[in-house]
Structures are given as C-alpha cells and as structure tokens.
LUMTIVEX-271718 format. One record per atom (N, C-alpha, C): residue number from 1; y negated, z negated, x; atom name; residue in three letters. Coordinates in pm, 1 decimal, m for minus. Layout:
LUMTIVEX-271718
TORZA     k         py         pz         px    a     r
TORZA   NUM          Y          Z          X   CA   Ala
...
END
This chain:
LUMTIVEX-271718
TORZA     k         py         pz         px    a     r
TORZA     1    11060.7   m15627.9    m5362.5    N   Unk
TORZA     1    11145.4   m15660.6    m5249.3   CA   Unk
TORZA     1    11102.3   m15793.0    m5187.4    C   Unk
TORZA     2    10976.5   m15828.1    m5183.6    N   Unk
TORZA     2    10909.3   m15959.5    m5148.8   CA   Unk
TORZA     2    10987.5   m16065.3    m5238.2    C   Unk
TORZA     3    10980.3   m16049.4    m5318.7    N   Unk
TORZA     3    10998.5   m16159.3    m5444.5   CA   Unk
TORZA     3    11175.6   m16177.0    m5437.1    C   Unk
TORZA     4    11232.6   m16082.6    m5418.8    N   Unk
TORZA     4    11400.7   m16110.6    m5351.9   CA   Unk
TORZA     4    11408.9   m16166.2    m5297.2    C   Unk
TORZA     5    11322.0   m16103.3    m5148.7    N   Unk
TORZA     5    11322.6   m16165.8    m5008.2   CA   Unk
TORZA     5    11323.5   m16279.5    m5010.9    C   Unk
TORZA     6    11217.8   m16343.8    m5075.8    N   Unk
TORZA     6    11206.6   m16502.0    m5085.0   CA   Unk
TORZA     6    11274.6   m16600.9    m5162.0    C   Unk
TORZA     7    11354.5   m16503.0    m5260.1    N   Unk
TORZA     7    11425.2   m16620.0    m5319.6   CA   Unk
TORZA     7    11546.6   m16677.6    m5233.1    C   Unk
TORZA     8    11565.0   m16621.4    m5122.8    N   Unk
TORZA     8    11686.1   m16693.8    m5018.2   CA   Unk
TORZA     8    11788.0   m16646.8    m5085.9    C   Unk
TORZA     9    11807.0   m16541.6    m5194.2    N   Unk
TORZA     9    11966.1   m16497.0    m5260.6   CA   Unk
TORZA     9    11963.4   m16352.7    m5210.3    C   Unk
TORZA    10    11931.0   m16316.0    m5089.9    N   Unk
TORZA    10    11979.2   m16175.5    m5098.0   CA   Unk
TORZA    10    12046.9   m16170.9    m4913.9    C   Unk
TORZA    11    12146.7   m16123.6    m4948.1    N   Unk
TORZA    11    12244.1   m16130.1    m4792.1   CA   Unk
TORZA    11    12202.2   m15996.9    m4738.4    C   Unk
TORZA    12    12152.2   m15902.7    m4809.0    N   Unk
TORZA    12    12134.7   m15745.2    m4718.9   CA   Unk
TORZA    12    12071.3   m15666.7    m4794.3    C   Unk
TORZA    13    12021.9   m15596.1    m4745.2    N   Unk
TORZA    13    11953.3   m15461.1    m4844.5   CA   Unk
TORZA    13    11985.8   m15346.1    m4718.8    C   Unk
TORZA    14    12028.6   m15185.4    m4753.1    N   Unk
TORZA    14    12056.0   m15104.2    m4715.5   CA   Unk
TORZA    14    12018.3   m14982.3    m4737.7    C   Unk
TORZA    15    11927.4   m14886.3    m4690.5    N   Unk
TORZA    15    11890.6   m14798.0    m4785.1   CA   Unk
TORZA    15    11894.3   m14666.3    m4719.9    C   Unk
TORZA    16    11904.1   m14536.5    m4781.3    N   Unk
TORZA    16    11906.1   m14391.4    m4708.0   CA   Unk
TORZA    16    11842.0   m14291.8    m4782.3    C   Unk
TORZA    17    11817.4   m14203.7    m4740.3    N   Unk
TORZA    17    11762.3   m14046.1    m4812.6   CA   Unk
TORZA    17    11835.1   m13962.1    m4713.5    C   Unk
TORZA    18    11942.8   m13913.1    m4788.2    N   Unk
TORZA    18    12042.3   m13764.3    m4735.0   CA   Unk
TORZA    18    12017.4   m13651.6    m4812.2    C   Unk
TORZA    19    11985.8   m13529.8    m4813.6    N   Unk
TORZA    19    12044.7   m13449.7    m4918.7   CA   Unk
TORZA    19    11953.2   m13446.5    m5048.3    C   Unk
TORZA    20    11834.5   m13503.4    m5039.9    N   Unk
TORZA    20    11758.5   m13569.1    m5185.4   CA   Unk
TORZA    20    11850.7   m13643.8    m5260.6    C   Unk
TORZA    21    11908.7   m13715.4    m5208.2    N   Unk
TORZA    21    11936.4   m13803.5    m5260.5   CA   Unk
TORZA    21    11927.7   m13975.9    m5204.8    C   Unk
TORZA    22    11886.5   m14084.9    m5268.0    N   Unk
TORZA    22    11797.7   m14148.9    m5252.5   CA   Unk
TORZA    22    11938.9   m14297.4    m5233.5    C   Unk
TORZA    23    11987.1   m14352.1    m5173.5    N   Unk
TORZA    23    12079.4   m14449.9    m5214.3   CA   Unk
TORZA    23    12032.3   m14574.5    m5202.7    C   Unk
TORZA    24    12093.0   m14682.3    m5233.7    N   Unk
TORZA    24    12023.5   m14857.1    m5187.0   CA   Unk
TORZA    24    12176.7   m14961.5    m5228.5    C   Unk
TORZA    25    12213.0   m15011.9    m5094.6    N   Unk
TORZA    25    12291.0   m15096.6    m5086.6   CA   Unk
TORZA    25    12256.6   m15210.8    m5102.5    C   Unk
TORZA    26    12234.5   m15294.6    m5203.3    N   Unk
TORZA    26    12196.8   m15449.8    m5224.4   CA   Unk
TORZA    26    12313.3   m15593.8    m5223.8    C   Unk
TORZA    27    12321.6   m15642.9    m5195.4    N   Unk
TORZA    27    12384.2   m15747.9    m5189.7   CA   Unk
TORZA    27    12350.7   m15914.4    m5173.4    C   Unk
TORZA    28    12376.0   m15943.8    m5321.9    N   Unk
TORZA    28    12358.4   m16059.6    m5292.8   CA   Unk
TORZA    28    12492.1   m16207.4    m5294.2    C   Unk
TORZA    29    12358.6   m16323.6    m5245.7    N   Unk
TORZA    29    12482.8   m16386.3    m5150.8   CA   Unk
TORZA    29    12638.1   m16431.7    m5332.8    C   Unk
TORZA    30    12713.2   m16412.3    m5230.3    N   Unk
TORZA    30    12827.7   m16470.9    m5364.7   CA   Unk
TORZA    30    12865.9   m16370.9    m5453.7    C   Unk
TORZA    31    12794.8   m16307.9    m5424.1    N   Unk
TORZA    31    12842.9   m16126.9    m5526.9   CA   Unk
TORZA    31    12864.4   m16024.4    m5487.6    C   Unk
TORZA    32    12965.9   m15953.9    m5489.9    N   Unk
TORZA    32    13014.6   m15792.8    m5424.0   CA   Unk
TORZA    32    12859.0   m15692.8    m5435.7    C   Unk
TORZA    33    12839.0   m15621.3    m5339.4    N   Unk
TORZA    33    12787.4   m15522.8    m5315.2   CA   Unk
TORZA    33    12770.6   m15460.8    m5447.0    C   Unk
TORZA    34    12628.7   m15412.6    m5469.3    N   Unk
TORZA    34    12564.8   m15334.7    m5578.1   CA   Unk
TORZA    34    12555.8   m15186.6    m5502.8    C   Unk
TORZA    35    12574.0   m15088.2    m5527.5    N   Unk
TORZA    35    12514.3   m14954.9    m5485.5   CA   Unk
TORZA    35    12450.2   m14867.3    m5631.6    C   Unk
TORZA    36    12326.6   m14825.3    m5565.8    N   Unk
TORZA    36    12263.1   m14735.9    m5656.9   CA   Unk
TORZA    36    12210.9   m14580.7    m5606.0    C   Unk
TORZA    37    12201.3   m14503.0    m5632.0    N   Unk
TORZA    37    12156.8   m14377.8    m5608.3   CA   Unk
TORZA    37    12041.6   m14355.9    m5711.4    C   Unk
TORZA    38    11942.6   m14277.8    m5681.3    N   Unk
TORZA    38    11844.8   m14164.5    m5715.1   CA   Unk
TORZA    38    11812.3   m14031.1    m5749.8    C   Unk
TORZA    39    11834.1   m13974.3    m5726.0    N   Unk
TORZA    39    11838.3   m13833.6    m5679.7   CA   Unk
TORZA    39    11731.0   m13715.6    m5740.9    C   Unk
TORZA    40    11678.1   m13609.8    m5686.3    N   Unk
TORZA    40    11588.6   m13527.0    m5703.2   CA   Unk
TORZA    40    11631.0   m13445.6    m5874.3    C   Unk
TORZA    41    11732.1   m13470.9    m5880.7    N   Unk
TORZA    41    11786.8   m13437.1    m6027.6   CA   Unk
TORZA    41    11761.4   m13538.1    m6079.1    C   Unk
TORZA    42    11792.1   m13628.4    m6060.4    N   Unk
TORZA    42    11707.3   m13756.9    m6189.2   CA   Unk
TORZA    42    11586.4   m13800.9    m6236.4    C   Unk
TORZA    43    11531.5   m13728.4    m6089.1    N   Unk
TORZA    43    11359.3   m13754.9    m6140.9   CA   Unk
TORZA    43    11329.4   m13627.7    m6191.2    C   Unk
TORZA    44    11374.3   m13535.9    m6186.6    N   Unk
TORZA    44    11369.6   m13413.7    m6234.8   CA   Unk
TORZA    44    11397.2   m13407.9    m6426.6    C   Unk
TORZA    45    11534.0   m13506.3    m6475.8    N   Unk
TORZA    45    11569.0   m13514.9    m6589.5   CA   Unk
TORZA    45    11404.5   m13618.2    m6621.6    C   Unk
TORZA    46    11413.0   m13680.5    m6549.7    N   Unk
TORZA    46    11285.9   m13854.9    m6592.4   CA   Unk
TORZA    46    11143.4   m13740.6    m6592.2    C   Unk
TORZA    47    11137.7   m13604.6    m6536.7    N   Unk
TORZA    47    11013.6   m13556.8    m6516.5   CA   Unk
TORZA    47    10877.7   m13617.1    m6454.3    C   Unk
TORZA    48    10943.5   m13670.1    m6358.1    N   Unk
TORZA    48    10866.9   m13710.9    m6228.3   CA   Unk
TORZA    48    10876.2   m13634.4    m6088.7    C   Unk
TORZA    49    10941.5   m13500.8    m6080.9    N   Unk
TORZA    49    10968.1   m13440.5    m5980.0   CA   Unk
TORZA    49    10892.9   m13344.3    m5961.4    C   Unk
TORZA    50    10742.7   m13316.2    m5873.8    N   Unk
TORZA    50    10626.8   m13241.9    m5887.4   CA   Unk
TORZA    50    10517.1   m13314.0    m5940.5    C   Unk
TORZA    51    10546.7   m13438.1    m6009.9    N   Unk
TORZA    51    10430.0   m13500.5    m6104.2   CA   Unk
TORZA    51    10285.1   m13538.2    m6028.5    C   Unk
TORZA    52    10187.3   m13499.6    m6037.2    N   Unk
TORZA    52    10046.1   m13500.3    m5955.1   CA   Unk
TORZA    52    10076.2   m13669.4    m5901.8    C   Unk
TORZA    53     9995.3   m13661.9    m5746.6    N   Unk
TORZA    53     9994.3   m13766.8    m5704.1   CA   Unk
TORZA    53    10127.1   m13805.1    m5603.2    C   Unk
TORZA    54    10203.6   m13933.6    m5587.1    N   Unk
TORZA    54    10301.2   m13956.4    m5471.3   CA   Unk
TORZA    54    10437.3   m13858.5    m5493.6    C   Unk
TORZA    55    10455.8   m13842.5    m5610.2    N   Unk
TORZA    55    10581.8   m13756.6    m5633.2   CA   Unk
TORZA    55    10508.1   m13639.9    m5528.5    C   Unk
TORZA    56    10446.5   m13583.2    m5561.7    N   Unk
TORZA    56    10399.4   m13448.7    m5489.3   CA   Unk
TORZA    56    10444.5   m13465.8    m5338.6    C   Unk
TORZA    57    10338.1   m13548.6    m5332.1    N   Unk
TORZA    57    10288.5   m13628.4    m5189.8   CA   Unk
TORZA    57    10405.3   m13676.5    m5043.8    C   Unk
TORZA    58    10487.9   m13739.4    m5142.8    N   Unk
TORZA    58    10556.8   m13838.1    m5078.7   CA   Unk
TORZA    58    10715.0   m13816.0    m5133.5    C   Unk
TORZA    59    10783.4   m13716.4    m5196.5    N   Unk
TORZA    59    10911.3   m13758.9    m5295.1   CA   Unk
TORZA    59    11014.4   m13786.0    m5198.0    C   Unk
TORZA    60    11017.3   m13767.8    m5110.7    N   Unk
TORZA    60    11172.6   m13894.4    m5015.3   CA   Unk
TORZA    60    11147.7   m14011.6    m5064.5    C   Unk
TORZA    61    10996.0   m14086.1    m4991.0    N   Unk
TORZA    61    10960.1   m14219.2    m5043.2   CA   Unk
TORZA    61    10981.1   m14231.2    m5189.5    C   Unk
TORZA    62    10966.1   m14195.0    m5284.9    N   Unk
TORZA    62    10962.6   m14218.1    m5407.7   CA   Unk
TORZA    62    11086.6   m14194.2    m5458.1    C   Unk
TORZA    63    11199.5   m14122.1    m5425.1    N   Unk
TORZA    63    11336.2   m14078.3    m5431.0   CA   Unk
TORZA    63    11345.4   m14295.4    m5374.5    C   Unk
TORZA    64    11344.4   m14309.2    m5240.0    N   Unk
TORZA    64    11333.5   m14391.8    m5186.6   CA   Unk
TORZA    64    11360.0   m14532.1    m5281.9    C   Unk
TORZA    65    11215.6   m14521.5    m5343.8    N   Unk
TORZA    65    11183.2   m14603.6    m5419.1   CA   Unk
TORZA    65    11227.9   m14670.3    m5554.0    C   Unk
TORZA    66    11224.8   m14562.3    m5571.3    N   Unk
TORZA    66    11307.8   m14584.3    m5731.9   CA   Unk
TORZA    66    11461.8   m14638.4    m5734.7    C   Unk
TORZA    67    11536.5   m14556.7    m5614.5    N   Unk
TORZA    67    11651.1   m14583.0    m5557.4   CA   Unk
TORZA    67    11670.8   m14793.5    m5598.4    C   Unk
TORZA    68    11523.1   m14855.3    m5441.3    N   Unk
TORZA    68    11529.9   m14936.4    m5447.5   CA   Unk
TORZA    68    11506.1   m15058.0    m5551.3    C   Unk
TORZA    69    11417.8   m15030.1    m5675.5    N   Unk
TORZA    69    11379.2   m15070.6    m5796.5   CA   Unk
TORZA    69    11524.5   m15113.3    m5911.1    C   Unk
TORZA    70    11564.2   m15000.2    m5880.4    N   Unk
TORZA    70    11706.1   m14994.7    m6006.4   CA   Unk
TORZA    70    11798.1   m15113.6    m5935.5    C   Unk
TORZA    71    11825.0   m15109.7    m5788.5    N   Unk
TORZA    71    11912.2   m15177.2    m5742.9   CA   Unk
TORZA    71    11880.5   m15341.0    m5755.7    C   Unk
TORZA    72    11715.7   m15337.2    m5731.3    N   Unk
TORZA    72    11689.4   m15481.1    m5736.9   CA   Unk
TORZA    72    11691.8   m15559.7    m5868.2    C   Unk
TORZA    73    11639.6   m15469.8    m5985.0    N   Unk
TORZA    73    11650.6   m15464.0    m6099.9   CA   Unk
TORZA    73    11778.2   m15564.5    m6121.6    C   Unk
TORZA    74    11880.5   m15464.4    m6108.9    N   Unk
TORZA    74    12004.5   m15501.2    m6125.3   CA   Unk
TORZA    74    12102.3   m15636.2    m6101.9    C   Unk
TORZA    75    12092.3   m15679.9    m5975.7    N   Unk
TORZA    75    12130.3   m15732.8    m5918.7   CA   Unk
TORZA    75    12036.8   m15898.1    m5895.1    C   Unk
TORZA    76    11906.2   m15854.7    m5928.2    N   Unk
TORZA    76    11840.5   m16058.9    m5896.1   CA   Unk
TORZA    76    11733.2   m16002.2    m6061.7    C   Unk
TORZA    77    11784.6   m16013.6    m6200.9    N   Unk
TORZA    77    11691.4   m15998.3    m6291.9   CA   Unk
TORZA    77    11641.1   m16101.9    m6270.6    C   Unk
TORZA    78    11718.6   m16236.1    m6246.8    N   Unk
TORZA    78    11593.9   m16366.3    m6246.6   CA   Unk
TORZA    78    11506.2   m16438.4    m6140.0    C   Unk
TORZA    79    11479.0   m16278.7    m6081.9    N   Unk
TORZA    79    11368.9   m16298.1    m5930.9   CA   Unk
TORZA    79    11292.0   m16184.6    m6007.1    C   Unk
END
C-alpha cells in the first residue's frame, strides 16, 4: 500500500469487513473503480482459515488483507 501510495497513481482506496467477508475499493487515477472481495470461504478453499499463527489470531485483518493485496495486485502491477 506504501509503494501505491507513493507512486501519485492512486485516487482512493476503500475497504470493509461485513459478514466475513473482506471487500477493497481501489481506484486509480484515469481508470474506473476496481472492486475485490475475500471471503472466509476463500481462505477456507486457499486453506488458510484456522492456519496456526495470524489467520487464528487476527482473520478479519487477514480476510482484510488479502482483500487488499488482490486489489492492489490488480490494478498498479507496475508499482
């Protein structure tokens, strides 16, 4: 998210946990809105849901997280 931040191409980032489910609104400048979701079923299929350590610990944040990864992924590959 640092490394976005700074490239001066990102107009918004948006993010929620409803429901276990994890969303992230990204947008950058000159390009329609990216949306991505997460969800406790996907880390569940990925078998990260219970996995020792932050999954345990923390899984909103990490629902959270991953949410935000895919979106950034997506949207600035050359940041």
């Amino acid at each position: 998210l640092a490394l976005v931040r700074g490239s001066g191409k990102l107009e918004y980032i948006k993010e929620s946990v409803e429901d276990g489910v994890a969303t992230c609104v990204v947008k950058r400048k000159g390009e329609p809105e990216h949306i991505v979701t997460f969800s406790e079923d996907d880390a569940k299929k990925a078998g990260l849901w219970g996995k020792t350590g932050p999954w345990q610990q923390y899984p909103t944040r990490m629902l959270k997280m991953r949410a935000r990864a895919f979106a950034l992924r997506d949207v600035f590959p050359d940041v």
